[in-house]
The first five atom37 places (N, CA, C, CB, O) and aatype in JSON, in Angstrom:
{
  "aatype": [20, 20, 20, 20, 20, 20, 20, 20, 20, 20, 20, 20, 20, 20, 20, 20, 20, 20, 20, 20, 20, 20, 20, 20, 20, 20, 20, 20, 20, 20, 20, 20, 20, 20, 20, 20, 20, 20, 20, 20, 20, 20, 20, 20, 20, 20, 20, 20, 20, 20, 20, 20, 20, 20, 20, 20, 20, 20, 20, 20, 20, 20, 20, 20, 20, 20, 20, 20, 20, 20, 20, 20, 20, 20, 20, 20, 20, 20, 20, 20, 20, 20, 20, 20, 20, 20, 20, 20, 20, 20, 20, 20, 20, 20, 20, 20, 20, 20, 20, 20, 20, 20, 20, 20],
  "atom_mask": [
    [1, 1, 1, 1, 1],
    [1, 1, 1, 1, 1],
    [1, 1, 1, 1, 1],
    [1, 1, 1, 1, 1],
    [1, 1, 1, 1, 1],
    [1, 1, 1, 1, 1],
    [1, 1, 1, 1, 1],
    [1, 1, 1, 1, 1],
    [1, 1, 1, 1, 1],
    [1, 1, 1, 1, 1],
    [1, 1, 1, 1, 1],
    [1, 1, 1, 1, 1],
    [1, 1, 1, 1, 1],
    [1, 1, 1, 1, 1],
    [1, 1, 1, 1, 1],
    [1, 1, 1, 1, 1],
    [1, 1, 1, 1, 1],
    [1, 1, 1, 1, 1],
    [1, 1, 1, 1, 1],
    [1, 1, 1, 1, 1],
    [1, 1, 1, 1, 1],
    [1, 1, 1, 1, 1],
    [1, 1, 1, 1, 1],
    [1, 1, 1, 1, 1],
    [1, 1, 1, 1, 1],
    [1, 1, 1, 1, 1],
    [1, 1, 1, 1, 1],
    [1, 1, 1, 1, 1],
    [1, 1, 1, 1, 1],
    [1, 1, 1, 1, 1],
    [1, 1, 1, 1, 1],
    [1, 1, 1, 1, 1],
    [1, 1, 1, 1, 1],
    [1, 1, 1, 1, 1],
    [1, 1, 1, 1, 1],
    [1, 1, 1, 1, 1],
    [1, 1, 1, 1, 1],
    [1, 1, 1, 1, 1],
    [1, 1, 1, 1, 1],
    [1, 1, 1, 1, 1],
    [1, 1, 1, 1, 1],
    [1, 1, 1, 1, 1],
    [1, 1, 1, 1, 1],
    [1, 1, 1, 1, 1],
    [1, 1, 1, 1, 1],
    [1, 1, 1, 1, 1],
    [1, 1, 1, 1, 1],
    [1, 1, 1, 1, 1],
    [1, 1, 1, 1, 1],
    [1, 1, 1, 1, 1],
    [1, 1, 1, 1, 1],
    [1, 1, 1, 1, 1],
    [1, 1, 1, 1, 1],
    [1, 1, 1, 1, 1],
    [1, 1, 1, 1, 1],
    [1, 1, 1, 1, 1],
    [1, 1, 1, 1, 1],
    [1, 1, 1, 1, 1],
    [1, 1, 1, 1, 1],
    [1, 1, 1, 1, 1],
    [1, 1, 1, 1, 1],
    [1, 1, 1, 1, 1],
    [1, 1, 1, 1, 1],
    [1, 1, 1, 1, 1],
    [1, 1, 1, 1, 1],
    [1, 1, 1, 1, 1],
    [1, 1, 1, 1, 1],
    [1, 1, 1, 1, 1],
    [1, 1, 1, 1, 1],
    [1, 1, 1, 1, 1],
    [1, 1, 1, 1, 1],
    [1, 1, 1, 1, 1],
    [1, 1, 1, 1, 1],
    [1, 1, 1, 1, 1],
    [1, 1, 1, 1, 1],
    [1, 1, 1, 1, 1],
    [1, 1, 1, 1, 1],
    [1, 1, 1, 1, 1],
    [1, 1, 1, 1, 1],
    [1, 1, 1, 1, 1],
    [1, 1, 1, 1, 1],
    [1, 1, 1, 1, 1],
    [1, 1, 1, 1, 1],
    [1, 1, 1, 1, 1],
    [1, 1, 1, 1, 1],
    [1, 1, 1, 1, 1],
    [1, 1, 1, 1, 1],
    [1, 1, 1, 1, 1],
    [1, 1, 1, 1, 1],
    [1, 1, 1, 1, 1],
    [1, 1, 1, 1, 1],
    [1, 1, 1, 1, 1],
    [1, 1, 1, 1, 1],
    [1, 1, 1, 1, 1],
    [1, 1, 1, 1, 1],
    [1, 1, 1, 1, 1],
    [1, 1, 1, 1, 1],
    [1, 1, 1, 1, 1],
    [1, 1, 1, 1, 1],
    [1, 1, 1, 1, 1],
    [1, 1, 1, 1, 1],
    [1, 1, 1, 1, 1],
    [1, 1, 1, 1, 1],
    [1, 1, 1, 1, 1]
  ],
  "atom_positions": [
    [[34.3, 3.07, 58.71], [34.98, 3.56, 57.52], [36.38, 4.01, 57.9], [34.19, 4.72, 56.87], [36.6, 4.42, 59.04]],
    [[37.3, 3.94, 57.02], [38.48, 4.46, 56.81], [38.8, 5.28, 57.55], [38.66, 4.85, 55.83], [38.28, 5.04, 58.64]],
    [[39.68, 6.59, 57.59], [39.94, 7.64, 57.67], [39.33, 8.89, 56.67], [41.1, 7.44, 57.69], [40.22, 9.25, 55.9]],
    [[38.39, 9.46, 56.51], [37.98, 10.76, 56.16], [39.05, 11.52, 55.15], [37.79, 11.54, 57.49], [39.23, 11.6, 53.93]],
    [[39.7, 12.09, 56.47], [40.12, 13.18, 56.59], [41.05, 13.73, 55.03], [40.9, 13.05, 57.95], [41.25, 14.94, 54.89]],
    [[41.52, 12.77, 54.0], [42.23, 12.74, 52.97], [41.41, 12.56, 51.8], [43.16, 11.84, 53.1], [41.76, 12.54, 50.63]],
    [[40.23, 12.43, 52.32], [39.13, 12.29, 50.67], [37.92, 13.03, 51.08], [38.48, 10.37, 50.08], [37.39, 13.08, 52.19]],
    [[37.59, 13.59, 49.97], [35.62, 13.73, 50.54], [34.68, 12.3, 50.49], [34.54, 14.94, 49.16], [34.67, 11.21, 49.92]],
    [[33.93, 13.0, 51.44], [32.75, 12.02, 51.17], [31.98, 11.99, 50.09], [31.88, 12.11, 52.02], [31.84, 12.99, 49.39]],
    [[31.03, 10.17, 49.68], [31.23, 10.45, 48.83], [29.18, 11.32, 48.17], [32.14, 9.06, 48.27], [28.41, 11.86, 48.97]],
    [[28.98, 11.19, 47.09], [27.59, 11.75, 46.59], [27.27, 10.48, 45.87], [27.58, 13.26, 45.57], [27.97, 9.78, 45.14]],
    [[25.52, 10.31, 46.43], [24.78, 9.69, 45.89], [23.64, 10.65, 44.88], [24.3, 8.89, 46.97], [23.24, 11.77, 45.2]],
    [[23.38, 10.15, 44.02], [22.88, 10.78, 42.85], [21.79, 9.85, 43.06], [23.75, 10.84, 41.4], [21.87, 8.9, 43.83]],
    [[20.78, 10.12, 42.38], [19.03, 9.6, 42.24], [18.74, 10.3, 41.37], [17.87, 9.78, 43.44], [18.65, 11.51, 41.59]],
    [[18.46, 9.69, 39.92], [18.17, 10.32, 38.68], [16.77, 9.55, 39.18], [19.14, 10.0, 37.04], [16.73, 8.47, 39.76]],
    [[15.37, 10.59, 38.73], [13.97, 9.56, 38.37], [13.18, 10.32, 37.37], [12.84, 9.21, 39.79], [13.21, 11.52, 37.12]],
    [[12.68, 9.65, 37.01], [11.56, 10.47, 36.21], [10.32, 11.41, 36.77], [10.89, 9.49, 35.46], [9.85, 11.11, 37.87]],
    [[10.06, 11.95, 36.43], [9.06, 13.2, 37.68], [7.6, 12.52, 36.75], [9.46, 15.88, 37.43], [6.56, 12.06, 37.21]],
    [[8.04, 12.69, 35.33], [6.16, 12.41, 35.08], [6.44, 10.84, 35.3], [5.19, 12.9, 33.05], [5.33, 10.34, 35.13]],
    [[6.98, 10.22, 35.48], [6.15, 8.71, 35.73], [5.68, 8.47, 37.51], [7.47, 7.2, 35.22], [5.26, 7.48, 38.1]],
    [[6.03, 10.05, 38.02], [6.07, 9.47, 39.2], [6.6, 8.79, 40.36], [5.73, 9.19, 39.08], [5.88, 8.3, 41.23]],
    [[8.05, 8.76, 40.37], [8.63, 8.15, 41.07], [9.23, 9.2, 42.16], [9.46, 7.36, 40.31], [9.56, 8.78, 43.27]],
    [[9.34, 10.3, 41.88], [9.93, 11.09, 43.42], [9.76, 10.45, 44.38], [9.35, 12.36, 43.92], [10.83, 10.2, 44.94]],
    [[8.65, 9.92, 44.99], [8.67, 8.94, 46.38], [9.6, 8.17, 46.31], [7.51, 8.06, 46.67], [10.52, 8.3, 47.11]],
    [[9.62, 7.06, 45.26], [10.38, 5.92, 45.28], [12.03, 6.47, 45.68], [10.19, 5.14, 43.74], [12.83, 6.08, 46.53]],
    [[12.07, 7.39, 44.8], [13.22, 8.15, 45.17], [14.06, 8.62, 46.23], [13.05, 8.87, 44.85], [15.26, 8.46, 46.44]],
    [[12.8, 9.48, 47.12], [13.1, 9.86, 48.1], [13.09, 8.94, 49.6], [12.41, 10.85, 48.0], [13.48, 9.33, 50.7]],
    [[12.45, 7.5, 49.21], [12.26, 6.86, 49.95], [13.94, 6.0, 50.2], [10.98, 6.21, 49.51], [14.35, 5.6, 51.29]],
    [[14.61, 5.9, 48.94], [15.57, 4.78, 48.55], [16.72, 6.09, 49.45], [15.78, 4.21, 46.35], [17.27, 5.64, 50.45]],
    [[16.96, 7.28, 49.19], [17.47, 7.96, 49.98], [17.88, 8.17, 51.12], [17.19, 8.38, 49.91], [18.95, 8.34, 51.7]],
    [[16.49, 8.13, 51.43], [16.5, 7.86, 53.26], [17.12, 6.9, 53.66], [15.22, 7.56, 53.99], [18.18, 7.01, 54.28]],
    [[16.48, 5.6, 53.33], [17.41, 4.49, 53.86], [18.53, 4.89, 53.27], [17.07, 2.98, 53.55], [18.21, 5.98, 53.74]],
    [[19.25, 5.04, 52.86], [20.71, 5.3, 52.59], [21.37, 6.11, 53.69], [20.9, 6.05, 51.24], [22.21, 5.65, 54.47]],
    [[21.05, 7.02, 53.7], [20.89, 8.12, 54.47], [20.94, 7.73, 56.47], [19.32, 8.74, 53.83], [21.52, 8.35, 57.37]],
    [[19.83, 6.15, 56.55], [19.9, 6.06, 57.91], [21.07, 5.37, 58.01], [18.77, 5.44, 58.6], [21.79, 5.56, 58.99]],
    [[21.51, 4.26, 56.73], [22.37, 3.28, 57.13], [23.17, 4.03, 56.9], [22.47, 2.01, 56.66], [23.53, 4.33, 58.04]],
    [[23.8, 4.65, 56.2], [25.04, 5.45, 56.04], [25.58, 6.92, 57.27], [24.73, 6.05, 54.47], [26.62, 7.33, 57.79]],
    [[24.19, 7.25, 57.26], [24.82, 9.05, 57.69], [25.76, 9.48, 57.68], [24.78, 9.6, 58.76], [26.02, 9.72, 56.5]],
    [[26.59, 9.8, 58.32], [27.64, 10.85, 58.32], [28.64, 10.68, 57.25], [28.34, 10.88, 59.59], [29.35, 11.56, 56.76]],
    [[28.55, 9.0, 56.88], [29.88, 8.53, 55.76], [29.08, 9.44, 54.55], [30.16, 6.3, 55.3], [29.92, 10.22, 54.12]],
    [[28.35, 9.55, 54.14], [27.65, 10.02, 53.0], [27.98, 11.89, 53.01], [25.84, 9.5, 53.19], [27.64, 12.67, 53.9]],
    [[28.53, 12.12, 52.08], [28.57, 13.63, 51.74], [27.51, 14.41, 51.28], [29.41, 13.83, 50.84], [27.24, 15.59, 51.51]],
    [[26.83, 13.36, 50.45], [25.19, 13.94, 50.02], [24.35, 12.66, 49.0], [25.38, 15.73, 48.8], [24.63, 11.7, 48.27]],
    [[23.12, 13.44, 49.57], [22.72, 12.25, 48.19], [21.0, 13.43, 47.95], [22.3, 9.62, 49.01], [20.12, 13.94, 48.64]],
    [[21.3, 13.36, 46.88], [21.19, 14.48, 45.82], [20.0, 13.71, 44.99], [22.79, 14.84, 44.84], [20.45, 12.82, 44.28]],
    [[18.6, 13.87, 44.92], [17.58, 13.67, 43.84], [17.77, 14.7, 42.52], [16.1, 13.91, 44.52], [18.17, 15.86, 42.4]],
    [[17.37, 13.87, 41.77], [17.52, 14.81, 40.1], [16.45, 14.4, 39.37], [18.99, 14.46, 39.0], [16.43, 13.39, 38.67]],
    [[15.15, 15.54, 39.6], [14.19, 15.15, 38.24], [14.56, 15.24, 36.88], [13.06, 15.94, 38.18], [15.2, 16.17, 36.39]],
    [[14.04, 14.03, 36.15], [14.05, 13.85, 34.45], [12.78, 13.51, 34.3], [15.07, 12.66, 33.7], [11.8, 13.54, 35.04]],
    [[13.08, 13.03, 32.72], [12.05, 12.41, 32.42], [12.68, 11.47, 31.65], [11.03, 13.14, 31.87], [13.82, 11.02, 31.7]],
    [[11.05, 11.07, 30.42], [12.05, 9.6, 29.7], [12.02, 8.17, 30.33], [13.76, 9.9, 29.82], [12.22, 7.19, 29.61]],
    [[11.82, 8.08, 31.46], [11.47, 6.41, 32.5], [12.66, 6.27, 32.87], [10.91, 4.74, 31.72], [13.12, 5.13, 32.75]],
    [[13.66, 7.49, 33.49], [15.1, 6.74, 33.79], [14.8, 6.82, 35.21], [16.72, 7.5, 33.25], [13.96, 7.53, 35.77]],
    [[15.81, 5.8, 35.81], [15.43, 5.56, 37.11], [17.07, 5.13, 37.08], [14.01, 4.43, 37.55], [17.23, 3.91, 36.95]],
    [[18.2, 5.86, 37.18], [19.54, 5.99, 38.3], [20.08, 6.17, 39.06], [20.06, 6.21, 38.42], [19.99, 7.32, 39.5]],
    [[21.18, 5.04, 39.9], [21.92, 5.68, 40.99], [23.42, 5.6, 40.48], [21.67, 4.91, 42.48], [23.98, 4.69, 39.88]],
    [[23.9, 6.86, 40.92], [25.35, 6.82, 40.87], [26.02, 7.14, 42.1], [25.83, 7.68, 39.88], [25.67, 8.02, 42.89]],
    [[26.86, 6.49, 42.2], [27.91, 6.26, 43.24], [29.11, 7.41, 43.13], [28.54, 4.71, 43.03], [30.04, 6.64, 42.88]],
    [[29.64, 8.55, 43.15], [30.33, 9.6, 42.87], [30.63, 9.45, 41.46], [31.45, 9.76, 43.73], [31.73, 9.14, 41.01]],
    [[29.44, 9.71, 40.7], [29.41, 9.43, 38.88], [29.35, 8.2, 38.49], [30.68, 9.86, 38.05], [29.4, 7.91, 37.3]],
    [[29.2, 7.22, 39.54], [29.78, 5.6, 38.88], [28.53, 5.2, 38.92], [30.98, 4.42, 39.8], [28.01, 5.43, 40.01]],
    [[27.54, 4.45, 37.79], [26.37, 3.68, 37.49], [26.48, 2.73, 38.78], [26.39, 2.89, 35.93], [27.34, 1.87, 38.62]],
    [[25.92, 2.69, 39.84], [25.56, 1.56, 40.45], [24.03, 0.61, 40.3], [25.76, 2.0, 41.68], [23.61, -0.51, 40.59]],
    [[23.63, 1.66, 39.78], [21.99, 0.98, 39.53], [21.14, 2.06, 38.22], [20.83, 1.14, 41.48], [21.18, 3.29, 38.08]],
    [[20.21, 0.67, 37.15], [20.34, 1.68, 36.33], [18.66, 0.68, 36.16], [21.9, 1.98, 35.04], [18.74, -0.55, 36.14]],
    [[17.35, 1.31, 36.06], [16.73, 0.58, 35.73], [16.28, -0.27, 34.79], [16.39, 0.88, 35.94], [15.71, -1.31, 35.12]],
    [[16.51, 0.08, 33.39], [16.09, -0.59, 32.34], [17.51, -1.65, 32.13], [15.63, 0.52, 31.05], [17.39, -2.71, 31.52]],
    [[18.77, -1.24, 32.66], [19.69, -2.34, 32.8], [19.74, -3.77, 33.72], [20.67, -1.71, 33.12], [20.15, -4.9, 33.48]],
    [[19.02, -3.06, 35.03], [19.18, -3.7, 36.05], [17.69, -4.57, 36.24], [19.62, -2.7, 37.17], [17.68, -5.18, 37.31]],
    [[16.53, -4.73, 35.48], [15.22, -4.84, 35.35], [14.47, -4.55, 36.63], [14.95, -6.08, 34.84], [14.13, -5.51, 37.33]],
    [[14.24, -3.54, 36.93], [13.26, -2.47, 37.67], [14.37, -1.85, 38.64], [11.77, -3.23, 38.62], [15.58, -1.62, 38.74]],
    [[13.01, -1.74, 39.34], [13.86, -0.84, 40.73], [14.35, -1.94, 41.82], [12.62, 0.41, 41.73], [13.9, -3.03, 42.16]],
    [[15.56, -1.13, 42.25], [16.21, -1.71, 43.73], [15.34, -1.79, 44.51], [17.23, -0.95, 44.47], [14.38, -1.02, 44.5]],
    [[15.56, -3.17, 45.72], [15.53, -3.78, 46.58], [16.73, -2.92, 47.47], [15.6, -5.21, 46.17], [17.92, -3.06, 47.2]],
    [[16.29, -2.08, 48.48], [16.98, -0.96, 49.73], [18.08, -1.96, 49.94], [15.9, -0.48, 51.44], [19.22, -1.5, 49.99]],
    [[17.86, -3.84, 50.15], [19.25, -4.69, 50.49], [19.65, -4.44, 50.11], [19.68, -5.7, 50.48], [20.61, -3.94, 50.69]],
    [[19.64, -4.31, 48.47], [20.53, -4.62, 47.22], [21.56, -3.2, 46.84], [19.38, -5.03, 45.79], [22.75, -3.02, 46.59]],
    [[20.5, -2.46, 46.94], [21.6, -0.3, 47.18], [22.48, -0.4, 48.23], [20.43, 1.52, 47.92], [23.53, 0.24, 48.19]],
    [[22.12, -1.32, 49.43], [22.47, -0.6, 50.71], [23.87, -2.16, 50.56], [20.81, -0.43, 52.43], [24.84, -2.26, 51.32]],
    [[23.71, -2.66, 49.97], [25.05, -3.57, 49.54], [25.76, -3.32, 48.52], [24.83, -4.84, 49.26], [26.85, -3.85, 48.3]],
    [[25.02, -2.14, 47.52], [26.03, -1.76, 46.59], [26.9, -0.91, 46.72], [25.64, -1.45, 45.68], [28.02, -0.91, 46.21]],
    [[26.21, 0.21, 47.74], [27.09, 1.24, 48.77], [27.91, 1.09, 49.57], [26.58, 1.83, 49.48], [28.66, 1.91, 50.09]],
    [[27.75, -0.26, 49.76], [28.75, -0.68, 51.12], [29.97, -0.59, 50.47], [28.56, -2.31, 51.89], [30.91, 0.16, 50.73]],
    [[29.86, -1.57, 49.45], [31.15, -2.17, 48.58], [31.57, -1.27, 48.32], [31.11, -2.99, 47.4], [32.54, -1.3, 49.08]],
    [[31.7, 0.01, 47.59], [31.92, 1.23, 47.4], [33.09, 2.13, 48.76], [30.33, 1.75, 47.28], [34.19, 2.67, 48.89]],
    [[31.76, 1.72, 49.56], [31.9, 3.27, 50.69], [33.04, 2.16, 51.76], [29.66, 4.07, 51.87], [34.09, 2.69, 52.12]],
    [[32.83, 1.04, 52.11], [33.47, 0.22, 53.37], [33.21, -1.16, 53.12], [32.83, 0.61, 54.85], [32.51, -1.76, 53.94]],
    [[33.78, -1.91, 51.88], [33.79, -3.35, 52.12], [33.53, -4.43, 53.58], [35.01, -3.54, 51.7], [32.75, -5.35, 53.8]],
    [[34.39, -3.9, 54.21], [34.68, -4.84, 55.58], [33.29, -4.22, 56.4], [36.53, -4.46, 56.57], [32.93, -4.78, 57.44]],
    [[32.8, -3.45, 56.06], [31.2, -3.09, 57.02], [30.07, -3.97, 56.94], [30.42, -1.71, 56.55], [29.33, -4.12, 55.97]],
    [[30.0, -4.68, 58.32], [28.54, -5.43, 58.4], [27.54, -4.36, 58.15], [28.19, -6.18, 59.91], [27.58, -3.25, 58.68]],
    [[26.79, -4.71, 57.45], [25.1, -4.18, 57.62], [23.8, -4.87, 58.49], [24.51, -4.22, 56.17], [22.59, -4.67, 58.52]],
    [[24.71, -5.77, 59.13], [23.53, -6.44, 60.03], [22.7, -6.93, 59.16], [22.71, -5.5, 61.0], [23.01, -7.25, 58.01]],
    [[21.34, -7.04, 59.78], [20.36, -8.15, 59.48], [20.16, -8.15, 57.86], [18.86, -7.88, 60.32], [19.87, -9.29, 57.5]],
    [[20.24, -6.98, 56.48], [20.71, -6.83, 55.58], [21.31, -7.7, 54.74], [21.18, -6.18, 55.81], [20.95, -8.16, 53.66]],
    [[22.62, -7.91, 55.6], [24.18, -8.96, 54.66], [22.97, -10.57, 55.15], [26.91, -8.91, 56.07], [23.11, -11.51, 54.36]],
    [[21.87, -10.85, 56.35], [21.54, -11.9, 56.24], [22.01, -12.38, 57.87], [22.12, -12.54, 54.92], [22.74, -11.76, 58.64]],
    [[21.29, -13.79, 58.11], [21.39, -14.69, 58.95], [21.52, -15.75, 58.78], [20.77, -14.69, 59.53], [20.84, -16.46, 58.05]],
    [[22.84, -16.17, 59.72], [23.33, -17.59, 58.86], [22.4, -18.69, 60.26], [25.8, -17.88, 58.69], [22.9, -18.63, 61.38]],
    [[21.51, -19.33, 60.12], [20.72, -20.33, 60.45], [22.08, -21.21, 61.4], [19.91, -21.12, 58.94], [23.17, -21.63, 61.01]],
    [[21.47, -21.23, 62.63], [21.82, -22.2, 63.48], [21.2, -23.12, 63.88], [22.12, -21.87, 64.28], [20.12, -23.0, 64.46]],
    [[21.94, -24.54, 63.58], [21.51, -25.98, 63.7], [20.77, -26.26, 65.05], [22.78, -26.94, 63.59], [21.38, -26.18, 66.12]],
    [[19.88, -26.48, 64.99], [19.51, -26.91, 66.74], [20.17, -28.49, 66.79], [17.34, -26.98, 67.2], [20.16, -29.21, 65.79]],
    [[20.78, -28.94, 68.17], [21.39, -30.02, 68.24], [20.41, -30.78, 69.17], [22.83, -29.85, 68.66], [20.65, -31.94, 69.51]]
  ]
}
């Protein structure tokens, strides 16, 4: 990442619903964030609701919304939406994929 020192880091938000049950899912999608990211991340913050919402926001910005996005994230798919966000030019390794080499 960049230089720091002129911005904060940024907050991940996790809106879920508590009665449908999703805190795990929640707290699970976190973590991985959390391993691939660490230190770039300022926080990432769970928020019980209710209602069936299932959101992530990116420092207020909708990155993932469930009834928009049809279900829940795929950890690739967060952990590539964060990138773009947090450090474009950052490999995520096995994540971004493997490009298949030809045997000759």
């Amino acid at each position: 990442m960049t230089d720091t020192a002129d911005r904060p880091l940024p907050r991940i938000a996790i809106t879920y619903c508590s009665m449908c049950q999703w805190m795990l899912r929640a707290t699970w999608l976190g973590q991985e964030l959390l391993s691939t990211f660490g230190q770039d991340l300022g926080e990432v913050a769970l928020i019980p609701r209710t209602g069936g919402i299932f959101q992530i926001h990116y420092d207020g910005e909708l990155i993932w919304d469930r009834k928009s996005d049809g279900g829940f994230p795929d950890s690739k798919v967060l952990k590539q939406r964060v990138r773009d966000r947090l450090d474009p030019q950052r490999s995520l390794g096995h994540v971004d994929g493997h490009v298949a080499v030809e045997s000759v």
